[in-house]
N, C-alpha and C positions, 0 to 999 in steps of 0.2 A: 935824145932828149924827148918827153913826152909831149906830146901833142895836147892840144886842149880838150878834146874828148877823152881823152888818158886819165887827165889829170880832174877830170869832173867824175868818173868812175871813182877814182881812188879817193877822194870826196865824200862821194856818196856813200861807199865801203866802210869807210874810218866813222861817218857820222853813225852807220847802224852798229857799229863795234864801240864807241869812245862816247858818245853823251854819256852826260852824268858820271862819268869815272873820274876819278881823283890819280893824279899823277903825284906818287909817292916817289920816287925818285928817278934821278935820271945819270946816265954813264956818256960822258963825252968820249969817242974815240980818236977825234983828231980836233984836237984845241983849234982849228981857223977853219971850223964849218958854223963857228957861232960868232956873229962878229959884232957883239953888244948882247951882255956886257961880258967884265971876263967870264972864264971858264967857273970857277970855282962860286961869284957870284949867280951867274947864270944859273948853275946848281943847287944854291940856295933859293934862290927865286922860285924857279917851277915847283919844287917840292909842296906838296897837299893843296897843291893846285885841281879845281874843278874845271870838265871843258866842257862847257856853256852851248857852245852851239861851231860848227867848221863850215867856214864861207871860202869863196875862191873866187880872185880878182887876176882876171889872166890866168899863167901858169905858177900865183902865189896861191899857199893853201893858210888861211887866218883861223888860227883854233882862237878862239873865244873862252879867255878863261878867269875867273872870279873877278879879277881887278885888271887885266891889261889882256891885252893880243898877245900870239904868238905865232909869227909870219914865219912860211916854213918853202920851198922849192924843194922838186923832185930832187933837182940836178940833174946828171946823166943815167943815173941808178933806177932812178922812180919807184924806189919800195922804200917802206916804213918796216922798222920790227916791233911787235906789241908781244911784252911776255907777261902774262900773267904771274901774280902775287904766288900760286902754286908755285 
């Protein structure tokens, strides 16, 4: 599991890659890594979402996005994948 200097790097990483980008959609690959709300909600929710600003309270990562939070943990993995629109 990542440590808290791990996880304020990957923070700091995502904020210089992710301001300002709009999250067009998104692919769940295991339905009980999101636990609110369901899956297919959840789906609908984030889509043409803007992220506002990524804060970090402990080892949670808080994207900031138009109208609510989206609280995120490494887990054991501690990587994100980001694919561009290409």
């Amino acid at each position: 599991m990542p440590e808290l200097p791990e996880v304020e790097t990957v923070k700091e990483s995502l904020k210089l890659k992710l301001i300002g980008k709009t999250i067009r959609n998104a692919q769940i690959l295991w339905d009980n890594i999101i636990a609110f709300p369901d899956k297919e909600n959840f789906i609908k929710q984030i889509g043409n979402k803007t992220i506002i600003d990524i804060k970090r309270r402990g080892k949670w990562l808080l994207f900031e996005l138009n109208d609510y939070y989206l609280l995120s943990h490494l887990r054991m993995e501690g990587k994100y994948y980001i694919k561009t629109a290409k």
